[in-house]
C-alpha positions as CSV (number, residue, x, y, z in Angstrom):
1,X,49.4,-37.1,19.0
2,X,49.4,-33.2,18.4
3,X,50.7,-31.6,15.7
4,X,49.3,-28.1,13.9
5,X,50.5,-24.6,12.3
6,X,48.8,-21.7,12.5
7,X,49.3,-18.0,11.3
8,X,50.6,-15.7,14.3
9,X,48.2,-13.5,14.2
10,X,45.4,-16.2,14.4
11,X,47.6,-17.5,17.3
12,X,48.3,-13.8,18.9
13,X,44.2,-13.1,19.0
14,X,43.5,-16.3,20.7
15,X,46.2,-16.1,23.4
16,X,44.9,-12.6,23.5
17,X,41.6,-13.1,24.7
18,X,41.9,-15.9,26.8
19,X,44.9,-14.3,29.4
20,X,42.3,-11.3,29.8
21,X,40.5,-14.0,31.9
22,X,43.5,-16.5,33.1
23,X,47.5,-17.3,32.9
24,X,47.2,-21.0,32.9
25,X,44.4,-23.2,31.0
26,X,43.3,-26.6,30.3
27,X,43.1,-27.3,26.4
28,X,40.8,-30.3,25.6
29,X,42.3,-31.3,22.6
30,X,40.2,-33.3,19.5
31,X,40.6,-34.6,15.9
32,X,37.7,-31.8,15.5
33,X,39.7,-28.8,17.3
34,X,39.9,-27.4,20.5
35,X,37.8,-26.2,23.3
36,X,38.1,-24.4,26.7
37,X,36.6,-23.0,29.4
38,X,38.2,-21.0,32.3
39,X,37.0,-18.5,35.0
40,X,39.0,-16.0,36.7
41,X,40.6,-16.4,40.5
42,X,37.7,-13.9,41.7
43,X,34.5,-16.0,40.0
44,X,33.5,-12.7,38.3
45,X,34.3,-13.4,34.6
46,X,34.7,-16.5,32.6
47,X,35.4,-17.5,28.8
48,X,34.5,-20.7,26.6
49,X,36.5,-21.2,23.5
50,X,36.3,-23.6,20.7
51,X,38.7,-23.1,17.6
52,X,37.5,-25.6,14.7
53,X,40.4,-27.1,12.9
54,X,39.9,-25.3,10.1
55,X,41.2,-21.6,12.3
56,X,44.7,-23.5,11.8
57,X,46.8,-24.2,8.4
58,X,47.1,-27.4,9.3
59,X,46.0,-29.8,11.7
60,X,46.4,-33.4,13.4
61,X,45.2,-34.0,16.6
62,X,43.8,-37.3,19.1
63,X,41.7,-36.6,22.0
64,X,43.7,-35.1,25.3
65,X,43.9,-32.4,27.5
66,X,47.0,-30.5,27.6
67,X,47.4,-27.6,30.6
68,X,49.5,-24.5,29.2
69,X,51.4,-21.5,30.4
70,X,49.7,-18.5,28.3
71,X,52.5,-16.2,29.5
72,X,55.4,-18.7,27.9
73,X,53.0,-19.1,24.3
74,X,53.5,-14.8,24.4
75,X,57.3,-15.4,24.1
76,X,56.8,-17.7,21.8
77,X,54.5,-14.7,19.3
78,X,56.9,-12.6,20.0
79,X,59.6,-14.5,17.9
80,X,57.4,-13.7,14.8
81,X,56.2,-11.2,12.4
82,X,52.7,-10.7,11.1
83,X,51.8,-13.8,8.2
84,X,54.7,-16.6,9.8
85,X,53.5,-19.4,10.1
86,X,54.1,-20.8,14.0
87,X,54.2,-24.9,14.3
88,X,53.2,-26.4,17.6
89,X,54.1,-30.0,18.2
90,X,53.1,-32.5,21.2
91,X,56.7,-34.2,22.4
92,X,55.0,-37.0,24.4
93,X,58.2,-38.4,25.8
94,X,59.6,-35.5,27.7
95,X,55.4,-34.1,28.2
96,X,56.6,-30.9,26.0
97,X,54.9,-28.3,23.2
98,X,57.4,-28.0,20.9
99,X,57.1,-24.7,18.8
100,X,58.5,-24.1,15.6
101,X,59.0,-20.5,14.2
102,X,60.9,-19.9,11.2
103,X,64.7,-21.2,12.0
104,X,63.8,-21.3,15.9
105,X,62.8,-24.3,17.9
106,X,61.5,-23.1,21.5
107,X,60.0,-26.0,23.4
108,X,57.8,-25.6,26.3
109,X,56.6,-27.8,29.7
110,X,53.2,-28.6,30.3
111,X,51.1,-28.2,33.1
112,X,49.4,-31.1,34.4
113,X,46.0,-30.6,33.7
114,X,44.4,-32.3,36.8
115,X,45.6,-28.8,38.6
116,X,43.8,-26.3,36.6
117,X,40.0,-25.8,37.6
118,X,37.7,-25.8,34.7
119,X,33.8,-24.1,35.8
120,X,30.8,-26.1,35.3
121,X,29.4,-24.9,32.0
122,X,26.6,-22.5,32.4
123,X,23.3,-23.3,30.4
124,X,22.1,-19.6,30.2
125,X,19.2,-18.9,28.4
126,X,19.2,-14.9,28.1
127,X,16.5,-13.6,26.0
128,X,17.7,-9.6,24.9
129,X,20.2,-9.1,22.8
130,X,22.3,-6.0,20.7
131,X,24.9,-6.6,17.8
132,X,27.7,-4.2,17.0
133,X,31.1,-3.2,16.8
134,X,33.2,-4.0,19.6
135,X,34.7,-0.6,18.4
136,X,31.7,1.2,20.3
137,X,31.8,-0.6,23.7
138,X,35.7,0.1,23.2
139,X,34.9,3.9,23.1
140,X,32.6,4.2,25.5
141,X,34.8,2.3,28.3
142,X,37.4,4.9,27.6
143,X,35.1,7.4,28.1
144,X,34.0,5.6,31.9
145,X,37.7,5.4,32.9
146,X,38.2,6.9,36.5
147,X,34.7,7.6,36.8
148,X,33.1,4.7,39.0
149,X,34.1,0.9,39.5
150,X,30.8,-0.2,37.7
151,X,29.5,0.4,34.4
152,X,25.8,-0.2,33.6
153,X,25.2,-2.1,30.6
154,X,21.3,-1.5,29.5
155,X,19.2,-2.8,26.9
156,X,16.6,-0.7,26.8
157,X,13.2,-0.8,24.3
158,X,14.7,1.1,21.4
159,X,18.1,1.5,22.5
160,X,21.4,-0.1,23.9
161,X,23.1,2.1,26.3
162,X,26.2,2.2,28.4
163,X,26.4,4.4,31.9
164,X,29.2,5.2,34.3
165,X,28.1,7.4,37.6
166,X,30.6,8.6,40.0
167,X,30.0,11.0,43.1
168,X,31.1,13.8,40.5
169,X,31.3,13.1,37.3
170,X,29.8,10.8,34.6
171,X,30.0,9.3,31.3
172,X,27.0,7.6,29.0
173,X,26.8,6.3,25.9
174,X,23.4,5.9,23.6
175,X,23.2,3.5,20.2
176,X,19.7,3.9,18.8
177,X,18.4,-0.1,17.9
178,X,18.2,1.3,14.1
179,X,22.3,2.1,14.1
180,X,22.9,-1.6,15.5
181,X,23.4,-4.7,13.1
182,X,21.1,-6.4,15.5
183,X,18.2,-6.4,18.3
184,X,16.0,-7.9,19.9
185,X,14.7,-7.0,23.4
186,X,11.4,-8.8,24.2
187,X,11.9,-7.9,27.8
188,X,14.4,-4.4,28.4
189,X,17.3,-5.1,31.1
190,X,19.9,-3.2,32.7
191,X,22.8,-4.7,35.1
192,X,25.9,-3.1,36.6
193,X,29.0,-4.6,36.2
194,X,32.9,-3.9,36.9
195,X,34.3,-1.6,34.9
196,X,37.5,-3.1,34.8
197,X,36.4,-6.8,34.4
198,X,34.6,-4.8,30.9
199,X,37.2,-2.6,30.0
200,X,39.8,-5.6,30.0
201,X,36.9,-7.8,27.9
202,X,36.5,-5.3,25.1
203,X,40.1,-4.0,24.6
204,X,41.1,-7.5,24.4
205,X,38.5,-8.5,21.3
206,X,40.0,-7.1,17.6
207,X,38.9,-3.7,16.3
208,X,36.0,-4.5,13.7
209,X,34.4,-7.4,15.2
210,X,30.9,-7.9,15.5
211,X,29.8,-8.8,19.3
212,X,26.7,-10.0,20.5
213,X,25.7,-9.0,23.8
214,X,23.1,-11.1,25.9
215,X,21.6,-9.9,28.9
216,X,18.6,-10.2,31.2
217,X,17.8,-8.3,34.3
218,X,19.5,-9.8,36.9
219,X,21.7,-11.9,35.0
220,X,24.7,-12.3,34.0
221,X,26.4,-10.6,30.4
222,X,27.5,-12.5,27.7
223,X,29.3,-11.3,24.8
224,X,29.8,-13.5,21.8
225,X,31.6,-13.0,18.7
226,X,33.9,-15.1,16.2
227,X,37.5,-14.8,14.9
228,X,39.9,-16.6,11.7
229,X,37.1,-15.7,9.6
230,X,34.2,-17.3,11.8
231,X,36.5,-20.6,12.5
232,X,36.9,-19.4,16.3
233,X,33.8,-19.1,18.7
234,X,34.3,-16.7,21.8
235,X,31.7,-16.1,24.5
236,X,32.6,-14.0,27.8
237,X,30.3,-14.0,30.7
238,X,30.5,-11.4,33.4
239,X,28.9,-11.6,36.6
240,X,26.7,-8.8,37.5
241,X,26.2,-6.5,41.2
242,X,24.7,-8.2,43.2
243,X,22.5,-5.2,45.1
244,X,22.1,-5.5,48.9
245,X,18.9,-4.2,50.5
C-alpha cells in the first residue's frame, strides 16, 4: 500500500533535482518515507535522497520499491498550479501510480525495479567544509560558461573559491570564510571538476538554499542541503579529474 499528497511545488523541487542526475529511479518506499540513490550513465555524479513523511500533506506507506519514469511525473506537475495539492496512489492490480490533480486522474506504469542500478553507498568521510547560498555557486558557474570543461572548486585557509581557466580567457570567484554561514577547513583542498556536471547541480537546487560543500584533496565533492522546510535531505557527489602524469 501507497498512498500520499503533496504540494506541487514540494513535488516539482524533488523531481527537479533528481532528473539533473537520472530519467528513471528506484524509490525504496517506507512507513517512515522515502529514500533513493542513483548515479548517472557516465559514473561521474550521483544523488542520495530521503524525503521524511512529514515533506508530504499526507502519508501512508508499507515497505517496497517502486521504479519510476521522472520524465512522465513532469507531465503530471505540469497539470497544476503553484499550492495544488497532487495525490499519488499505488494501483497494485494493474502495477500503476495513480495521480490525482484537481478534477484529473492521470495514471502511470511502473518500471520494474530489478532493472534500474542503484550504486553502492559511499561512506565518505570528508573533513573541509563551506556553507552558503547556492545563489553564489549559481553566479559564479554563469560566470565559467564557455570558458573551460572544468571548474576548480577550492577551499582554501581563509577562503572558498571557484576557478575556470581556458586557453584565453578566465573566470574566478572569491568568498572570504567571514561572508560564509559556515567553515571549517582543518586541511585546505582544491579539485577540478566538470563544469557542466556543476553547472547542472547548482541550477537545479532552489534559489535561497543553504548548501554545504565537502571536499578533500583528491576526493570527491559533496554538496548537501535540505528542502519542505528541512523535511527533505539532498547530497550530490561529483567525481573529481583524475590527473595523469
Amino acid at each position: 500500500m501507497f498512498k500520499a499528497e503533496i504540494k506541487s511545488e514540494t513535488l516539482k523541487g524533488l523531481v527537479g533535482v533528481i532528473s539533473t542526475i537520472v530519467d528513471e529511479v528506484k524509490l525504496n518506499v517506507a512507513p517512515g518515507g522515502i529514500k533513493l540513490r542513483a548515479m548517472d550513465q557516465a559514473h561521474v555524479a550521483m544523488i542520495e535522497l530521503e524525503a521524511g513523511a512529514k515533506a508530504f500533506e499526507s502519508y501512508s506507506a508499507d515497505e517496497m520499491e517502486l521504479g519510476v519514469d521522472l520524465d512522465k511525473i513532469k507531465a503530471v506537475i505540469k497539470l497544476s498550479v503553484a499550492g495544488d495539492l497532487i495525490s499519488m496512489e499505488l494501483d497494485e492490480a494493474k502495477r500503476r501510480l495513480v495521480f490525482k490533480v484537481g478534477s484529473i486522474t492521470r495514471s502511470m506504469s511502473l518500471i520494474e525495479p530489478s532493472g534500474i542500478a542503484v550504486p553502492k553507498e559511499l561512506n565518505l568521510s570528508l573533513q573541509s567544509s563551506a556553507d552558503l547560498e547556492v545563489d553564489l555557486l549559481q553566479k559564479g558557474t554563469r560566470a565559467s560558461e564557455s570558458i573551460s570543461d572544468y571548474v576548480l572548486v577550492t577551499l582554501g585557509e581563509d577562503s572558498f573559491e571557484m576557478a575556470c581557466v581556458g586557453d584565453t580567457d578566465e573566470a574566478r570567484m572569491r568568498v572570504d570564510k567571514k561572508d560564509l554561514a559556515g567553515f571549517e577547513v582543518p586541511e585546505p583542498a582544491g579539485n577540478l571538476y566538470p563544469l557542466d556536471y556543476f553547472a547542472n547541480v547548482v541550477k537545479a537546487i532552489p534559489s535561497g538554499t543553504l548548501v554545504r560543500l565537502e571536499e578533500d584533496e583528491g576526493r570527491p565533492l559533496r554538496i548537501r542541503f535540505s528542502m519542505a522546510n528541512g523535511e527533505v535531505k539532498v547530497a550530490y557527489i561529483l567525481a573529481p579529474r583524475i590527473e595523469n602524469d
